[in-house]
C-alpha positions in Angstrom: 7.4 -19.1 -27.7 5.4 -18.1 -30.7 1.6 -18.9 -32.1 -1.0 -21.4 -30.3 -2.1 -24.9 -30.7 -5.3 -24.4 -28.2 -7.9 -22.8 -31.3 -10.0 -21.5 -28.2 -13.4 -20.3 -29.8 -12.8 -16.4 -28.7 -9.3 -16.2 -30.6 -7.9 -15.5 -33.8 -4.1 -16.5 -32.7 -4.1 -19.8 -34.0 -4.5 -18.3 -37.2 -3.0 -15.5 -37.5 0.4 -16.6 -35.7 0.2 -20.5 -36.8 1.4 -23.4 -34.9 3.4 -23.3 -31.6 6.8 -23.0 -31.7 9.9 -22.6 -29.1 13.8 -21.2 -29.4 16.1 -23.3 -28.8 16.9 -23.5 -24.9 20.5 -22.6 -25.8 19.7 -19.5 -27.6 17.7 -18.1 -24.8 20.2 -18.8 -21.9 23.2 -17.7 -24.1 20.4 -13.9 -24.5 20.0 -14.0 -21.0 23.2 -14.1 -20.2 25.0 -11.4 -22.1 22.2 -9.5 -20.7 23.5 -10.4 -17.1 26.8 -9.2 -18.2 25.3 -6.2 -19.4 23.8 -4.8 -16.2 20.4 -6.4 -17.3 18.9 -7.5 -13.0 15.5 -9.0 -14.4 14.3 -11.1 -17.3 10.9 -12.1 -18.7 10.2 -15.1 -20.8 7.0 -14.0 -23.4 4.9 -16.1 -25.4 1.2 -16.5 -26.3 1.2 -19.6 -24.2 4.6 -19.6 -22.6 4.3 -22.2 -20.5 3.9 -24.8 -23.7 7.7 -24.0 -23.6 9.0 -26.9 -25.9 12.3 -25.6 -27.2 15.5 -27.9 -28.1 17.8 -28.3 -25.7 21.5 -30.2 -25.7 19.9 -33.8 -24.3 15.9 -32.7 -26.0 12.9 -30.8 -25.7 13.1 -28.3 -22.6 10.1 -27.5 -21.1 9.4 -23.9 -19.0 10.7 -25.6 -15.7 13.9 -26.9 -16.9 14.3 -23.2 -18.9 13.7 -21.2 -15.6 15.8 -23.8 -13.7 18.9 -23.1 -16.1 18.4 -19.2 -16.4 18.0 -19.3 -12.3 22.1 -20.1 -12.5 22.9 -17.5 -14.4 25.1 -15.0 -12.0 23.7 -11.3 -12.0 20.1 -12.4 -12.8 18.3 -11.6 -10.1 14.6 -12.0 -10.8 12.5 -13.9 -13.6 9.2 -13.5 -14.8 7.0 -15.1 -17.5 3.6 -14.3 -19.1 0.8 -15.4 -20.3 -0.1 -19.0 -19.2 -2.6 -21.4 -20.1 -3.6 -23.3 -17.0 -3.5 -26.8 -19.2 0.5 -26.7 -19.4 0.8 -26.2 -15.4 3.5 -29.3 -14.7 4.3 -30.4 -12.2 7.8 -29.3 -12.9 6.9 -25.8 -13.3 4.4 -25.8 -10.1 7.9 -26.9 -8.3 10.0 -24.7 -9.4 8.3 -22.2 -6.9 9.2 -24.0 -4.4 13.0 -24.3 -5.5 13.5 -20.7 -7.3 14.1 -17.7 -5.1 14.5 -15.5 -8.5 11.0 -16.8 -9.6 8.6 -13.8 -8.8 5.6 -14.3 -6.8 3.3 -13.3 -9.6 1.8 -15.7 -12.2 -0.5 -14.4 -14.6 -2.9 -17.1 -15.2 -6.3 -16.4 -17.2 -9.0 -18.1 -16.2 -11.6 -16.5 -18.4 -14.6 -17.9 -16.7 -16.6 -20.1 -13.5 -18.8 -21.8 -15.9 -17.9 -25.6 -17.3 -20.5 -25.0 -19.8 -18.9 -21.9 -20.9 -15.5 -22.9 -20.3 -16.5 -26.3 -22.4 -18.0 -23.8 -25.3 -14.9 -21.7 -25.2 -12.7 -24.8 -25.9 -10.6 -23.6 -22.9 -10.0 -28.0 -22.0 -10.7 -27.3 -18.3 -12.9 -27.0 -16.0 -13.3 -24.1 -13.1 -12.4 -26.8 -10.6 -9.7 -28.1 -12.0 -8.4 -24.3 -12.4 -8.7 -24.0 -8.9 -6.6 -27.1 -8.2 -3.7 -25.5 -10.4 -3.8 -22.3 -8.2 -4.0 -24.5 -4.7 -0.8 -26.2 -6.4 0.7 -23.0 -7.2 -0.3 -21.9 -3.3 0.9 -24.8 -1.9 4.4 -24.6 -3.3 4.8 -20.7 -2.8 2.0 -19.6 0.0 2.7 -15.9 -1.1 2.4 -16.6 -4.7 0.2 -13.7 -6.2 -2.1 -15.5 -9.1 -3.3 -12.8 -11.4 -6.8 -14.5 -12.5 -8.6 -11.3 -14.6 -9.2 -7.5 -14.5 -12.5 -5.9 -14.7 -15.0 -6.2 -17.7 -13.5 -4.0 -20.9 -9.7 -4.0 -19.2 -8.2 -7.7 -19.0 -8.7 -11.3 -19.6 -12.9 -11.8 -19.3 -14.4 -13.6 -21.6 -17.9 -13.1 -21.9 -19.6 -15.6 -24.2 -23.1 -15.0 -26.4 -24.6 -17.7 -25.2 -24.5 -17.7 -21.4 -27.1 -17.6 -19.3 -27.1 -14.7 -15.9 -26.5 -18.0 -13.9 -23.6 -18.1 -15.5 -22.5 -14.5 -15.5 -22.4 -14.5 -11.9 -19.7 -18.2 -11.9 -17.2 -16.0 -13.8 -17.7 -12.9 -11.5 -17.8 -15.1 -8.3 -14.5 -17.2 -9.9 -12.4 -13.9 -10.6 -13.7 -12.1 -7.6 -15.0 -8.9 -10.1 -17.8 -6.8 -8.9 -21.7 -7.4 -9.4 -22.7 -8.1 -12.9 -25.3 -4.5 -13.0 -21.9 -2.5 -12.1 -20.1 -3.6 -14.7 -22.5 -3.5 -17.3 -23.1 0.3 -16.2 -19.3 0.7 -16.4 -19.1 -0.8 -19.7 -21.8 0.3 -21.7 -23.2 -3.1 -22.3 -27.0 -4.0 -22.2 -28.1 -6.9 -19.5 -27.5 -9.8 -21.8 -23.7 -9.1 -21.8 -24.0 -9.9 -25.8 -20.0 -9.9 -26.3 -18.1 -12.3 -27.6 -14.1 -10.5 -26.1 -14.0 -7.7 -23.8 -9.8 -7.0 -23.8 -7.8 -3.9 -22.9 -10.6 -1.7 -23.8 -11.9 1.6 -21.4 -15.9 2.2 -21.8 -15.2 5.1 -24.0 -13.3 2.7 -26.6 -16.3 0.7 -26.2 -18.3 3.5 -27.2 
C-alpha cells in the first residue's frame, strides 16, 4: 500500500507519495507464497496506512482482513505482521481477524499521536481520543493479549506535539500514551516549556541539537 489520502496537518506524505494505492491481492499472495516455498517463516504487509488495504482481488476490492485471511492459508507461513495503521480504517473485519488468526502477531502498531480532541481535531487526525480507545478495547476484546503499540518517548516515535496546545493539553497526550511527565521530557529533549514543535520522529536529543 502506497501514499495517503488522510493530508493530516503534520505530514508531507500526501504530497510527496500522492494518492493511496493497493497491489493487487493476487500479486501479493502469489509473493508470499514463493516466499513460503523458499524457507521465508514470517511475512509483513508495509504501507503508510496499511490498513486502507484496497487492492483488486478475483471477486473485487480486498480489504486488509480478507488479505491476512488468504495469506493465513498459505502452508509454511507461520506468522504475519503489518505496520503502520491509522485507527480510522480499524473494521470490523480486521478487529476479527484476531480472533480467528493464530499467525496474526499479537502486536499492532497503532499511532495515536495525542489525548487531546482539540488537538487531534487541529491535526486533521478524524478521531477523537475516545473513539481511539474504543478501537484498542475492540482490539483487546478479540485478542486479550494483543500488545497495542500506541507511541515512544518525545524525539523517538510517533508524538505529535502541536504549536498551538495549551500544557492542559500536553499532559492528555502524555496521560493517553502513558509517556513520562512533561518537565522530563522536555529536559531529555532539549525543548523549552512550550513544547514549540510541530514533529518530533525518530530523532535522539543530540540530533535535536
Amino acid at each position: 500500500q502506497e501514499g495517503c489520502d488522510k493530508f493530516c496537518t503534520f505530514c508531507v506524505v500526501p504530497y510527496t507519495r500522492g494518492a493511496e494505492s493497493s497491489r493487487p491481492a493476487q500479486k501479493i499472495v502469489a509473493e508470499v507464497a514463493r516466499l513460503a516455498e523458499a524457507g521465508v517463516r514470517e511475512v509483513t504487509l508495509i504501507g503508510q496506512n496499511v490498513n486502507a488495504y484496497h487492492g483488486e482481488g478475483p471477486d473485487g476490492p480486498w480489504g486488509l482482513g480478507r488479505l491476512l485471511e488468504r495469506l493465513a492459508d498459505i502452508p509454511g507461513i507461520e506468522r504475519i505482521r503489518y505496520t503502520t495503521s491509522h485507527p480510522n480504517e480499524f473494521g470490523s473485519r480486521l478487529i476479527e481477524a484476531y480472533g480467528r488468526l493464530p499467525k496474526l502477531v499479537n502486536h499492532v502498531h497503532l499511532p495515536v499521536q495525542h489525548g487531546s480532541d482539540r488537538i487531534l481535531a487541529a491535526m486533521k487526525r478524524g478521531y477523537t481520543a475516545m473513539e481511539y480507545k474504543s478501537t484498542v478495547r475492540k482490539l483487546r476484546a478479540a485478542r486479550p493479549e494483543s500488545i497495542v503499540r500506541v507511541a515512544e518517548g518525545a524525539g523517538a516515535g510517533p508524538i505529535h506535539i502541536h504549536v498551538a496546545e495549551q500544557t492542559a493539553e500536553v499532559d492528555d497526550c502524555l496521560a493517553a500514551t502513558g509517556a513520562r511527565p512533561i518537565e522530563w521530557l522536555a529536559q531529555q529533549a532539549k525543548l523549552d516549556a512550550r513544547w514549540q514543535l510541530v514533529h518530533a520522529t525518530h530523532a535522539t536529543p543530540q540530533e535535536i541539537d
